[in-house]
N, CA and C of each residue as an Amber inpcrd file, in Angstrom:
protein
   708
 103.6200000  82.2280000  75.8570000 102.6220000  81.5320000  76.6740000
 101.4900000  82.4830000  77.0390000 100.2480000  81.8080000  77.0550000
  99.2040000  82.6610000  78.1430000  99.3290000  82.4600000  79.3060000
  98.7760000  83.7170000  79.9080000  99.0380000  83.9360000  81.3340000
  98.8150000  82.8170000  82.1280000  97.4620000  82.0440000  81.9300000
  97.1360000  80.9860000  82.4000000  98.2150000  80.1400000  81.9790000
  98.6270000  79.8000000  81.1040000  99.5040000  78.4450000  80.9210000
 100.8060000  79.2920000  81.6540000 101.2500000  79.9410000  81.6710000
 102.4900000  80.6220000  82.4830000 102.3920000  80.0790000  83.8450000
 101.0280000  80.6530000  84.2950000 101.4080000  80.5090000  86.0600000
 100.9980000  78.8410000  86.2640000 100.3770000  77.8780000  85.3070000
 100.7880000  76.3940000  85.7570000 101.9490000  75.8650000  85.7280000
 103.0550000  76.4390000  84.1700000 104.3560000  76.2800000  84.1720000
 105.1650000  77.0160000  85.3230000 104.9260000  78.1470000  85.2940000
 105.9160000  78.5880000  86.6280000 105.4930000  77.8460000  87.9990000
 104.5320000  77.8130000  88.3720000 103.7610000  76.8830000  89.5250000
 104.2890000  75.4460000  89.5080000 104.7220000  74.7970000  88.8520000
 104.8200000  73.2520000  88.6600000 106.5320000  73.6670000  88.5150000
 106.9400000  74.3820000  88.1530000 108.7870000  74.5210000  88.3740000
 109.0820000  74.8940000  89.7600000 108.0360000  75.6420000  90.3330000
 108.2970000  76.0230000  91.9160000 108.0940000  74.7820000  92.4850000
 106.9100000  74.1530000  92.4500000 106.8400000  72.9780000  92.9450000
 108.3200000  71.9570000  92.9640000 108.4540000  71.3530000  92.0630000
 109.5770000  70.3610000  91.9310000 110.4410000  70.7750000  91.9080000
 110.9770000  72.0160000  92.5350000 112.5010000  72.1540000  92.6720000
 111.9110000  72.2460000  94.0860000 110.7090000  72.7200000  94.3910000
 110.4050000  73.0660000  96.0530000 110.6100000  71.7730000  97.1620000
 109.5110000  70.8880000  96.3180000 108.9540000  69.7980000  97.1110000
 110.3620000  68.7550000  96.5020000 111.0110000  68.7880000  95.4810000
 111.8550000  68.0090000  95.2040000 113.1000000  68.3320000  96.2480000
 113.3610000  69.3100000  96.6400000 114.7140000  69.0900000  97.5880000
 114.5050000  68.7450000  99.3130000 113.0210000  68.8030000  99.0090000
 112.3430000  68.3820000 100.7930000 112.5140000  66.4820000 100.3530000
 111.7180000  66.0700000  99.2940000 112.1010000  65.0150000  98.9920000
 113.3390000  64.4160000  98.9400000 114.7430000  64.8990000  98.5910000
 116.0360000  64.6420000  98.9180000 116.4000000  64.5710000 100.5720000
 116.0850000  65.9160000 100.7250000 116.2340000  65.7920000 101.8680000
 115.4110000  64.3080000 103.4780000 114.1970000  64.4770000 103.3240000
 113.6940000  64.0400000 104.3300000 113.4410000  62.0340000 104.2170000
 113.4420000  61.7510000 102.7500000 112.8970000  60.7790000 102.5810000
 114.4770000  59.5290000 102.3290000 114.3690000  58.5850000 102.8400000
 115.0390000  57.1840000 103.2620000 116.0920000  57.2420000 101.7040000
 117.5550000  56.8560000 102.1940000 118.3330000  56.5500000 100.9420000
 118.3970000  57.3640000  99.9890000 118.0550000  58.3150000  99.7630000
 118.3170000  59.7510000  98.9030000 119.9220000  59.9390000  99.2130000
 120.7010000  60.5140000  98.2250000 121.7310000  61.3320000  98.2710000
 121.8250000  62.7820000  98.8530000 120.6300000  62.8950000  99.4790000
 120.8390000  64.2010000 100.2120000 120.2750000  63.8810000 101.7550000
 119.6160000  62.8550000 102.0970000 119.3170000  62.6790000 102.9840000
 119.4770000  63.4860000 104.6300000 118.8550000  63.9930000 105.3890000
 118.9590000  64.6950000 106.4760000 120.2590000  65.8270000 106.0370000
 119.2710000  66.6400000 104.9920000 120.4260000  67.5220000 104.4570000
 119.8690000  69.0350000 105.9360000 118.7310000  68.8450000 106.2320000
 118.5890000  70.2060000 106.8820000 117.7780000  71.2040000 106.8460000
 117.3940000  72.0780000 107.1880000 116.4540000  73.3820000 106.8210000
 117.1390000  74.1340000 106.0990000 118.7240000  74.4500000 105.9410000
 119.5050000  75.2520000 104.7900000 119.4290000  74.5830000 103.3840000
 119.7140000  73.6130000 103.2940000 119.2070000  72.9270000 102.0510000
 117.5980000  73.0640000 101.6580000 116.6710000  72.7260000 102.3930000
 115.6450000  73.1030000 101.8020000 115.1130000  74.4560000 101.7830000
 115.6950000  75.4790000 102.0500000 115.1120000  76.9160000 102.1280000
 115.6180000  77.1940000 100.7460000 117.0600000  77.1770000 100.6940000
 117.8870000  77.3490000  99.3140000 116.9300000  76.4520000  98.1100000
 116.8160000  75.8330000  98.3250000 116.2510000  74.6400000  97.0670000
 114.6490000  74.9840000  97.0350000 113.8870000  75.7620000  97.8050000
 112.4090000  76.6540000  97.5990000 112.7500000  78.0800000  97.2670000
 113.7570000  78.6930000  97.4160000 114.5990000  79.9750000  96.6310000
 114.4520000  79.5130000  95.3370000 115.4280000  78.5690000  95.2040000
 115.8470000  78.6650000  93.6000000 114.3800000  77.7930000  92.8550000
 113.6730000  77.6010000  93.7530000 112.2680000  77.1650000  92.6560000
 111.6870000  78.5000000  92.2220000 111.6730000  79.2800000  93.5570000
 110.4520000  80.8440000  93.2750000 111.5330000  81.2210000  92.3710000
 112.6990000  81.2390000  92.0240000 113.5280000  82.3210000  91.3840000
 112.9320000  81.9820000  89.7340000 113.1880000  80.2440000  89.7400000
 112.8310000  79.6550000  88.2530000 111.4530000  79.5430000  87.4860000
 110.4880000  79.8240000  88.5160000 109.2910000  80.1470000  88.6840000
 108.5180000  80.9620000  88.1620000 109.5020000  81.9120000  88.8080000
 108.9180000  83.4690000  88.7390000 109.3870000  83.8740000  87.1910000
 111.1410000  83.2430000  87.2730000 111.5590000  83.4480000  85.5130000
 110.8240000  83.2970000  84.2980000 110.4600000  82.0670000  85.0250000
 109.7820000  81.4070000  83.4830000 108.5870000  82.1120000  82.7320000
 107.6950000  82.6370000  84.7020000 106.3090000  82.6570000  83.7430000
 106.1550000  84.3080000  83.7250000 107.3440000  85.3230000  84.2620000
 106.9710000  86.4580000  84.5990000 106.5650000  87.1870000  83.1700000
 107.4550000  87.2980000  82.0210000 106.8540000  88.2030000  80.8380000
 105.2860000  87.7100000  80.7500000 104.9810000  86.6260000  80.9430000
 103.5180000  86.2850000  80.5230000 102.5410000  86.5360000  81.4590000
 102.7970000  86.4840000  82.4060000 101.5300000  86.6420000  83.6370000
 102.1520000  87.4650000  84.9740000 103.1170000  87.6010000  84.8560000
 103.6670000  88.4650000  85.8500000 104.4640000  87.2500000  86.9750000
 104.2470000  86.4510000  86.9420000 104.9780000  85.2410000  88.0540000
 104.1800000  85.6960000  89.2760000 102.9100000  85.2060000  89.4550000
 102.1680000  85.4760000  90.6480000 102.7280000  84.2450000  91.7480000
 102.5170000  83.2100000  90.9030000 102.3270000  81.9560000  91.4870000
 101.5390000  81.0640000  92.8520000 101.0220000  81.5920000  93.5420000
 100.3180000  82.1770000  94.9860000  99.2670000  82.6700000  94.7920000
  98.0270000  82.0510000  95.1160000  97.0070000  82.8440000  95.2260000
  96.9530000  84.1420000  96.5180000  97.9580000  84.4910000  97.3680000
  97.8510000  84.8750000  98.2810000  98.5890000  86.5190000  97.6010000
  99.4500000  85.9800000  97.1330000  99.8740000  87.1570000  96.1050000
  99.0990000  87.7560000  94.8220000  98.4760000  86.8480000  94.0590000
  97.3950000  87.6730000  93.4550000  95.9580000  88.0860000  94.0570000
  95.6020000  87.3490000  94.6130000  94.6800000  88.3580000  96.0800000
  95.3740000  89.4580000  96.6290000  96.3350000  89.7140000  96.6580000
  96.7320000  90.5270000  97.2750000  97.2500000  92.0680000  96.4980000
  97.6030000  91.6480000  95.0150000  97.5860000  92.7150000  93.7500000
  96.4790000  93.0430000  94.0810000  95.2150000  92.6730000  93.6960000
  94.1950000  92.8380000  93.1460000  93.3360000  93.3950000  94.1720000
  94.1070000  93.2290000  95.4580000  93.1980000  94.2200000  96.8110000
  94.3390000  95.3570000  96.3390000  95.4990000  95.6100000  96.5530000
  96.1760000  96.3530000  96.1040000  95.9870000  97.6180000  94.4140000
  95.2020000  96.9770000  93.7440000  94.9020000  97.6670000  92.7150000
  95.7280000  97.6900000  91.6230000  96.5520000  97.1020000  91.3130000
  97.3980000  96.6990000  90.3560000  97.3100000  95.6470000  89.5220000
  95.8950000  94.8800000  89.7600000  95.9810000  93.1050000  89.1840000
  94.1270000  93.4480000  89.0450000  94.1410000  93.1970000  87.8840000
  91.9610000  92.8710000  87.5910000  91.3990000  92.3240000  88.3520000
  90.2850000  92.2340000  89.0360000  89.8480000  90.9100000  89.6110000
  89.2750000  89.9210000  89.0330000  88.5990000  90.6540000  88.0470000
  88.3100000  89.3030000  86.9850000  89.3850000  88.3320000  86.2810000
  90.5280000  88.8860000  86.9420000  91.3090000  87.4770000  86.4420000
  92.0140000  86.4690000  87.4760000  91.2860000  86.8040000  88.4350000
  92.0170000  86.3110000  90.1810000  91.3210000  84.8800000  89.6350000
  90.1920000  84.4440000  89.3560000  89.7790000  83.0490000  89.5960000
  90.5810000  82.1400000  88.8650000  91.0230000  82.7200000  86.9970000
  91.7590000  81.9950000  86.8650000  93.3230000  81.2670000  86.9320000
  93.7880000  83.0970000  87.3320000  95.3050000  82.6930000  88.0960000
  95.3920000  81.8320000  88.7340000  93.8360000  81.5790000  89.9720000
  94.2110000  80.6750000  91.1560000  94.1550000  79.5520000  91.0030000
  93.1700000  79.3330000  90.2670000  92.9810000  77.6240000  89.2080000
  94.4520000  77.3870000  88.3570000  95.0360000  78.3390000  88.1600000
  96.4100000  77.5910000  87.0660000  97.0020000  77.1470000  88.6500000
  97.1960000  78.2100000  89.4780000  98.0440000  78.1410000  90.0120000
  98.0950000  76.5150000  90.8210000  97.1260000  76.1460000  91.2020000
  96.4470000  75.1040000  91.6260000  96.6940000  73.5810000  91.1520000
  95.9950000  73.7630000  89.4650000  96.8180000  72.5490000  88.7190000
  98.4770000  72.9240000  88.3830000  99.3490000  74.0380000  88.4570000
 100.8580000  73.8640000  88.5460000 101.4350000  72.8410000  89.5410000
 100.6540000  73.1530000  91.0810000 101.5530000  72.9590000  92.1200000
 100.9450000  71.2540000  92.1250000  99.6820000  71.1040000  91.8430000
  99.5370000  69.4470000  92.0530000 100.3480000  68.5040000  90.9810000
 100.4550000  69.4040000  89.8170000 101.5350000  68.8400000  88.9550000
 102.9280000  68.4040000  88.7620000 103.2760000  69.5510000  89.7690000
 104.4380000  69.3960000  90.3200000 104.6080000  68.6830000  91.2040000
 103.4380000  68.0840000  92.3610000 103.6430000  67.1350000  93.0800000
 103.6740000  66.1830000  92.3460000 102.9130000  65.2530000  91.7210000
 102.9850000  64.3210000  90.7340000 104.2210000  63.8270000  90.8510000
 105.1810000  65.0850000  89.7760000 106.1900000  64.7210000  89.3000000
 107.1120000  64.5420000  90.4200000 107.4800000  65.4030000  91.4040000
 108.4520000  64.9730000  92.6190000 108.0190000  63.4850000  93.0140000
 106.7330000  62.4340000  93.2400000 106.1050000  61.9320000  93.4810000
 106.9770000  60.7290000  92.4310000 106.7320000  61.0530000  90.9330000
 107.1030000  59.9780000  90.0890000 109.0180000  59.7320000  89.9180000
 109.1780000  60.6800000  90.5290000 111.2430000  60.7620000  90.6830000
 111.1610000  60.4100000  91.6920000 110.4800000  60.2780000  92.6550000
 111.3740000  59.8640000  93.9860000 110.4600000  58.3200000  94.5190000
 109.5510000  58.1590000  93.6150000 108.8670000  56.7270000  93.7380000
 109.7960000  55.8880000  94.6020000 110.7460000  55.1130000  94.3900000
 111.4570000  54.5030000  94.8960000 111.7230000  54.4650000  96.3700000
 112.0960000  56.0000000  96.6120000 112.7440000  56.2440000  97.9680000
 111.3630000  56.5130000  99.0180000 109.9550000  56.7850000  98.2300000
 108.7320000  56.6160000  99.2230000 108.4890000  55.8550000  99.3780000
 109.1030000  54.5840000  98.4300000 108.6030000  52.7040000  99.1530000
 109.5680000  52.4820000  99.9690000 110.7580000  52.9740000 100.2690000
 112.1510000  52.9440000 100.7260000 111.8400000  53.5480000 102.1960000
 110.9140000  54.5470000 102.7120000 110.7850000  55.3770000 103.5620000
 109.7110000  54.7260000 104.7750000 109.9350000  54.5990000 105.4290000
 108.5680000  54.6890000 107.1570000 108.1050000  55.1410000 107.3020000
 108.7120000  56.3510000 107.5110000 108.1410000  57.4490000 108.4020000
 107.2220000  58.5180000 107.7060000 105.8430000  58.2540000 107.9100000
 104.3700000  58.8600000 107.4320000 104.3480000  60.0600000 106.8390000
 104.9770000  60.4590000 108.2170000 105.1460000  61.8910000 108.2900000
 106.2420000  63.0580000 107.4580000 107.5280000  62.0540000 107.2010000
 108.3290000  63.0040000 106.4660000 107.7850000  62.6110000 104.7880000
 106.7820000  61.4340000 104.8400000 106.0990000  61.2720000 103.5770000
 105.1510000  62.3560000 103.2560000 104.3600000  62.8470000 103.4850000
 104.0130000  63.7460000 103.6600000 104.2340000  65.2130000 103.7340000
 105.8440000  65.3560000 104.3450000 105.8660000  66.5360000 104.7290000
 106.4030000  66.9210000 103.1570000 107.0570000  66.3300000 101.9230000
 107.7090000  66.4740000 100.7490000 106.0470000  66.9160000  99.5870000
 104.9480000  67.2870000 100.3890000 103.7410000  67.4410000  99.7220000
 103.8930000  68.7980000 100.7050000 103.3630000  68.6820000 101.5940000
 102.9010000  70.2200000 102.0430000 103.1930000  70.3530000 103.4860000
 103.1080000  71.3230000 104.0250000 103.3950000  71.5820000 105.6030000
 103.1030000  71.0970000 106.4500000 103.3040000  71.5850000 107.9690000
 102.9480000  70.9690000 109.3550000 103.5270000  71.5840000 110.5890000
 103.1880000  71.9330000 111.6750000 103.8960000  72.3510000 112.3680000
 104.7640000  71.8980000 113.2240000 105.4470000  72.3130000 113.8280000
 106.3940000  71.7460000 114.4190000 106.3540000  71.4930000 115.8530000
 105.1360000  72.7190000 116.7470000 104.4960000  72.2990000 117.8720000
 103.2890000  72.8810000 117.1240000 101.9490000  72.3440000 117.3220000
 100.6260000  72.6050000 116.7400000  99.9010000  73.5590000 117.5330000
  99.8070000  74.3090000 117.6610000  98.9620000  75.2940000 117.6150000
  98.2250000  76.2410000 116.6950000  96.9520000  76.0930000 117.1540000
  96.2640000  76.9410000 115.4910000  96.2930000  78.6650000 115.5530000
  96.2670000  78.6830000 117.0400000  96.7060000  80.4920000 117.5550000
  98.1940000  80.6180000 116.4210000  98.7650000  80.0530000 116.8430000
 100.1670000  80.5650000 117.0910000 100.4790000  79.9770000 115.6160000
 100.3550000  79.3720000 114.9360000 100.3060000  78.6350000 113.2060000
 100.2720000  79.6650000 112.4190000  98.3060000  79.8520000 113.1100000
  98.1250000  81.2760000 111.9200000  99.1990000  82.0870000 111.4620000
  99.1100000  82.6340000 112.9000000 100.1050000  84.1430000 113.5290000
 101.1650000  84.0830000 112.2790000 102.1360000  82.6440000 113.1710000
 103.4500000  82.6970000 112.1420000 103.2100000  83.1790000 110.0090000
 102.1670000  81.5900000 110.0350000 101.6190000  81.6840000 108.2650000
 101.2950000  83.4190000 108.0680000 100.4090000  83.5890000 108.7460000
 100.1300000  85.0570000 108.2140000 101.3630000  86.4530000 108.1490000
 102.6650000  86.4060000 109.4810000 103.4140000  86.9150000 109.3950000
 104.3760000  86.8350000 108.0810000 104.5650000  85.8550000 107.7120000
 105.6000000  85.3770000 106.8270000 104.8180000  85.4270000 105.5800000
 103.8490000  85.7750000 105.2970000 102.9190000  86.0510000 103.9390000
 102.7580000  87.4840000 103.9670000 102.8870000  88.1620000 105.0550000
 102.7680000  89.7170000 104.7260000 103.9160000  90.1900000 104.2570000
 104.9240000  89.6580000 104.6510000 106.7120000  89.9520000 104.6900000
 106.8100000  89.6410000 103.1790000 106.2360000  88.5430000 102.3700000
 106.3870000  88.0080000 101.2190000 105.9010000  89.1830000 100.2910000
 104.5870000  89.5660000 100.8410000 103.3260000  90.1240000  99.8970000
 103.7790000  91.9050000  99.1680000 104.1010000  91.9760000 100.6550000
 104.9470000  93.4430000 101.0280000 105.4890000  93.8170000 100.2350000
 106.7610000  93.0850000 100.3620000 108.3020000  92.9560000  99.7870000
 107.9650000  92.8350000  98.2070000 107.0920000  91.6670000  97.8080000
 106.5730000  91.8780000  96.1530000 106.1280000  93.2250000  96.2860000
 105.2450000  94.0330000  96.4440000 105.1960000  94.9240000  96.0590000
 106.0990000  96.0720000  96.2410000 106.8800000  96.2150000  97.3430000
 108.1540000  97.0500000  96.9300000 109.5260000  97.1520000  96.0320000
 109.6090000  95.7150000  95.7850000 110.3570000  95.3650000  94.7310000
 109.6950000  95.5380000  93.7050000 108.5620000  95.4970000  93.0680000
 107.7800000  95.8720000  91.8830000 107.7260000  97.1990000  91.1320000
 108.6360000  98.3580000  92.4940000 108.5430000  99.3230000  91.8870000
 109.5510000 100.0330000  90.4690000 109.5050000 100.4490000  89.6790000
 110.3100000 100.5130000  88.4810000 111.5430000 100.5820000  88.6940000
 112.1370000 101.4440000  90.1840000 113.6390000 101.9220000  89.7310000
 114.1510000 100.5930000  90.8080000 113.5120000  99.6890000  90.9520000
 114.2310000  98.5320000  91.2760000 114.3980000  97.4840000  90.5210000
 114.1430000  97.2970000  89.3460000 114.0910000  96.6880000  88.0530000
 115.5140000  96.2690000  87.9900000 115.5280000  94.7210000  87.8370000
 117.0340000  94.5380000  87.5700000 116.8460000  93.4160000  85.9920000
 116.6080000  93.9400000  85.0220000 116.0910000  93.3390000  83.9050000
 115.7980000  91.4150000  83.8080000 116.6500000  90.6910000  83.8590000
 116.4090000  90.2120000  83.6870000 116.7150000  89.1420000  84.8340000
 117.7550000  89.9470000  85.8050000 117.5290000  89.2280000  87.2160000
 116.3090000  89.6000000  87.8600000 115.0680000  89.7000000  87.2860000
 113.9370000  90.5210000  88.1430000 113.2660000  89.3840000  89.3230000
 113.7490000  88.6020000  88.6750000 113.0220000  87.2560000  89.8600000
 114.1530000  86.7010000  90.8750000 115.1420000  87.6900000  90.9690000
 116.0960000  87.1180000  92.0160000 115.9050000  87.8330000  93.3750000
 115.2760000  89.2730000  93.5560000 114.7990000  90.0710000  94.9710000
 113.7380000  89.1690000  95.4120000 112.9080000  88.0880000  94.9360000
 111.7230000  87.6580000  95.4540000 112.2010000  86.6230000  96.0340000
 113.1580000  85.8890000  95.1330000 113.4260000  84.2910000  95.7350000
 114.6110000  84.1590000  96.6540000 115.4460000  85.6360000  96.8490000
 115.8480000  86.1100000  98.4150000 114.8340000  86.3490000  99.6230000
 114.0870000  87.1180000  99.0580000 112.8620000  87.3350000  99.7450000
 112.4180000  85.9610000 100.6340000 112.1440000  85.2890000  99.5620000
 111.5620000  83.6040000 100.3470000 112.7550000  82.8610000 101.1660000
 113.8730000  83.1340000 100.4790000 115.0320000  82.6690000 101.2810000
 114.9800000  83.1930000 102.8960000 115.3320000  84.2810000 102.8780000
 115.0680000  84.7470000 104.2930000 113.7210000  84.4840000 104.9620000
 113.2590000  84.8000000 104.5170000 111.7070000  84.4320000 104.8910000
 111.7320000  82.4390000 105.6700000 111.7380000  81.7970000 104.9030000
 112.2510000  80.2400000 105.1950000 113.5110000  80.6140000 106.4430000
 114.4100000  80.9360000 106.2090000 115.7390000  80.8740000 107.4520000
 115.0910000  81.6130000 108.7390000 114.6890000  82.9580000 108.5580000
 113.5530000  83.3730000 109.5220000 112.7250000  82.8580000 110.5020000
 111.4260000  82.7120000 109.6290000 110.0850000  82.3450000 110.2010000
 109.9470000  80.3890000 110.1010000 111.0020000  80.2530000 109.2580000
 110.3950000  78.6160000 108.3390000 109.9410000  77.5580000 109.4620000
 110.9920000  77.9330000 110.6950000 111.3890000  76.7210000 111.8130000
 109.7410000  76.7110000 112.6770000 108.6440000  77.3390000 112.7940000
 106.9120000  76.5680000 113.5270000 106.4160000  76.2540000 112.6300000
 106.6500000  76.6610000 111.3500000 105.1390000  75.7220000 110.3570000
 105.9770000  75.0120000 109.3520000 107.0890000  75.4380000 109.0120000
 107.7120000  75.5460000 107.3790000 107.0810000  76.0770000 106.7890000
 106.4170000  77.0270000 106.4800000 106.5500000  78.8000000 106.0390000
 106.0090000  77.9890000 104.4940000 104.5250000  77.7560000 104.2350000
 103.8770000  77.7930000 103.3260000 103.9200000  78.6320000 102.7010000
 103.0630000  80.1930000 102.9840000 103.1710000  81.2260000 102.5190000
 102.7380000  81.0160000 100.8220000 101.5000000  79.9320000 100.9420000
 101.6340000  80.2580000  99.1530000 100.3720000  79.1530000  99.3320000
  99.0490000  79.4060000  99.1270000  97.6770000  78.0820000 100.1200000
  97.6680000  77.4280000  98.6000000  97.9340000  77.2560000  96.7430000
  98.6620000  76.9290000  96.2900000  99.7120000  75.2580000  96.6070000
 100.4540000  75.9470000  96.9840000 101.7820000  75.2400000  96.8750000
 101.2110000  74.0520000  97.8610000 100.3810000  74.6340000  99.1850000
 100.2060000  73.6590000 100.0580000  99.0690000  72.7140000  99.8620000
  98.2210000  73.1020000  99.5680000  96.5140000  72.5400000  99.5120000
  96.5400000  71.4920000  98.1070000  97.0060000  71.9930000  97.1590000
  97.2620000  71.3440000  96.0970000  98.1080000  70.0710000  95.9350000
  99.1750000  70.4000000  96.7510000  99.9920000  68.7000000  96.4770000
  99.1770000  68.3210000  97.9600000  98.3750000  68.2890000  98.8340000
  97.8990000  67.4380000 100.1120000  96.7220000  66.8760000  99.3940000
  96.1650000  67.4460000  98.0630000  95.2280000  66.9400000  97.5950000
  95.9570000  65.4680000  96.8130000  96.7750000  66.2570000  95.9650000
  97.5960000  64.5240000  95.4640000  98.2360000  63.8300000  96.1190000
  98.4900000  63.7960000  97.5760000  99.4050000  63.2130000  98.6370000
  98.0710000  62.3300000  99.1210000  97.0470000  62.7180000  98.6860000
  95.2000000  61.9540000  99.7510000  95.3580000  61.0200000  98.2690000
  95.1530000  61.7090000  97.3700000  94.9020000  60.8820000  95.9350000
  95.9140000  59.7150000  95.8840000  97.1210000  59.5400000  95.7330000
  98.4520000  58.6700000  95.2320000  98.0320000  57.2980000  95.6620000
  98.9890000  56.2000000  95.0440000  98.6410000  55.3190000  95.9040000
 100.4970000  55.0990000  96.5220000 100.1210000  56.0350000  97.4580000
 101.8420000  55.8130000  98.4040000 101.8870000  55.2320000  99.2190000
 102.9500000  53.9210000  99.5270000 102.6670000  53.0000000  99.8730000
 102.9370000  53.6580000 101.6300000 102.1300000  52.9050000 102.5700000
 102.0130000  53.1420000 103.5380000 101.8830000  54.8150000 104.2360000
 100.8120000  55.4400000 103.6840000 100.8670000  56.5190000 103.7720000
 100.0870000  57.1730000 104.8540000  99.9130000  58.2110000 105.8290000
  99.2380000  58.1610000 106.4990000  98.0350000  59.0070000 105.9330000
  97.0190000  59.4330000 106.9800000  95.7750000  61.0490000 106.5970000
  97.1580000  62.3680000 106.3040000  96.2640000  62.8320000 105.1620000
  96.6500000  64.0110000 104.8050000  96.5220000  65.3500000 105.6620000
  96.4530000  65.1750000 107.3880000  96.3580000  66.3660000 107.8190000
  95.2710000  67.2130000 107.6700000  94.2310000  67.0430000 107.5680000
  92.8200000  68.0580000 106.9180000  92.8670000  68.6580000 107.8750000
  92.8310000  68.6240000 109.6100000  92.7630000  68.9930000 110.8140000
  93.5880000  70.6270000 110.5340000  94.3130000  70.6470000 109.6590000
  96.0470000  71.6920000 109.5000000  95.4320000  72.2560000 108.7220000
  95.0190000  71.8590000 107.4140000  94.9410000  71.9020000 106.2810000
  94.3140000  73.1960000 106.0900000  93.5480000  74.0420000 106.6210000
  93.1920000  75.2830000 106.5200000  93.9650000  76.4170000 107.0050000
  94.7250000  76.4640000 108.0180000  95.4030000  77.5370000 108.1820000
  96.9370000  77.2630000 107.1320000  97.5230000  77.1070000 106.3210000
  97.9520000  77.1200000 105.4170000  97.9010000  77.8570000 103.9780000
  96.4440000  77.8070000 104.0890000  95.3510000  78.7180000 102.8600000
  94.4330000  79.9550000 103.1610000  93.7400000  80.0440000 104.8410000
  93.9320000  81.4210000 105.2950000  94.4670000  82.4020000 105.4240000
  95.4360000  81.8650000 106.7450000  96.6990000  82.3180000 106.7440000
  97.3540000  83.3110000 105.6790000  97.8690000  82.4800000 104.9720000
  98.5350000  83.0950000 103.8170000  97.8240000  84.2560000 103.2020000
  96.5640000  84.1180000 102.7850000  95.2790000  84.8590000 102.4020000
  95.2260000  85.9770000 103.4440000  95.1840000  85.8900000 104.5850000
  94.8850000  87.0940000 105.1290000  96.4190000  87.9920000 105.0220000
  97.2550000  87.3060000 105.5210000  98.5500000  88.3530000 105.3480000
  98.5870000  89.0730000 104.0280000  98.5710000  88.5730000 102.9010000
  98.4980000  89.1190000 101.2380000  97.4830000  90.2330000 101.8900000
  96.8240000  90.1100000 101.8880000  95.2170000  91.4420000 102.1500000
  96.1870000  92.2490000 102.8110000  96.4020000  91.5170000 104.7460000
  96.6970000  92.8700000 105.1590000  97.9710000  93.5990000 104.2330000
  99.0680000  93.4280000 103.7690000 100.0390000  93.3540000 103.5280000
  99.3750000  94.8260000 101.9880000  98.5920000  94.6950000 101.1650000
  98.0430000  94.9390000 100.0000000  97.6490000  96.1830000 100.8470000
  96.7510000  96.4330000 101.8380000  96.0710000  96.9710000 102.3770000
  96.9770000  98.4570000 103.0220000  98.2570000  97.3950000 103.6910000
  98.9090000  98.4690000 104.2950000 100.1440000  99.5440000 103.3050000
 100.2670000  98.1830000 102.5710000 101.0200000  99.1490000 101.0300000
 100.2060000 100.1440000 100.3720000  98.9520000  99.7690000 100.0840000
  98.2490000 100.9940000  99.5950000  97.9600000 101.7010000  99.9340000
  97.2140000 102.2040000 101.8050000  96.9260000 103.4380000 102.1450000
  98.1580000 104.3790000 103.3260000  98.8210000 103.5370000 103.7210000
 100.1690000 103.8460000 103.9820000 101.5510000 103.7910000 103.5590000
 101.8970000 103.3540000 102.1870000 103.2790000 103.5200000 102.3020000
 103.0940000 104.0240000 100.5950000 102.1990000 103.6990000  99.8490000
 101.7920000 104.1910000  98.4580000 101.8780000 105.7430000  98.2140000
């Protein structure tokens, strides 16, 4: 694969294992129904793990614009290739909404409640605050950003489990921080399916949140920087 076609394939496998077990979980008559925040942290693990597998020989498994912003302040990633990572990354994750979207059709005509319609696309907080949102998004994106780059270093190489330190990484990260925003940590994963969650025609659906909709994609963005920033002139 090219890099570009890598990080839409790895991006669109994160997606639908991501947004697909929030979909089990949250939405009416599913077999997993009110499975929990352990079920869905585990089931956004094993997306970044399959993710990261698929597309890493080809593009490195960025998947996150917050993470390749954050190479590339870091000095390890071109910048001339940040625009198009972020564009694959972009059409992966709306693709992947789609598809969670076209499997679980049924159980979103099956469902009421607006909001857990919605929440199987992208985030929200749990008490709203935009102080305290950021804070969290940006904490839990430096912890992410970090951690990629300390695991990146050679004598931590576990050949071909190489995408299993990251999608622990997100695991904890989710059990952690997940419980004020649900732990976006990827503006990607979030901005992209709220764009096809506005687009769909889902039946009884509410606004896509635009009010939110930016600290999700800051957020994340600034932690990668600081995170890039503090790996390179302090711990490099």
């Amino acid at each position: 694969m090219s890099p570009f076609l890598a990080e839409i394939t790895g991006t669109a496998l994160l997606m639908i294992l991501g947004g697909g077990v929030v979909a089990n979980v949250v939405l009416d008559k599913t077999k997993g129904n009110n499975g929990g925040l352990i079920a869905i942290t585990f089931g956004w693990a094993v997306g970044v793990f399959t993710g990261v597998y698929a597309a890493a020989a080809a593009s490195g498994g960025h998947l996150n614009p917050a993470v390749t912003i954050g190479l590339a302040v870091e000095g390890s990633f071109d910048w001339a290739l940040v625009p198009s990572y972020i564009l694959a990354q972009f059409i992966g994750a709306m693709l992947g909404a789609v598809i969670v979207w076209a499997s679980y059709r049924q159980h979103f005509n099956a469902t009421q409640d607006a909001n857990a319609k919605l929440a199987v696309f992208c985030t929200a907080p749990a008490i709203r605050s935009a102080e305290h949102n950021f804070i969290t998004e940006l904490v839990g994106t430096f912890i992410l950003v970090l951690g990629a780059l300390l695991l990146s270093k050679p004598e931590m190489k576990l050949g071909a489990l190489d995408a299993l330190p990251i999608a622990l990484l997100v695991l904890g990260i989710g059990l952690s921080l997940g419980g004020p925003t649900g732990y976006a940590i990827n503006p990607a994963r979030d901005l992209g399916p709220r764009i096809i969650h506005a687009l769909l025609p889902i039946k009884n659906k509410r606004d896509s949140d635009w009010n939110y909709a930016w600290i999700p994609v800051v957020a994340p963005i600034a932690g990668g920087v600081l995170a890039a920033l503090f790996f390179r002139f302090i711990l490099k």
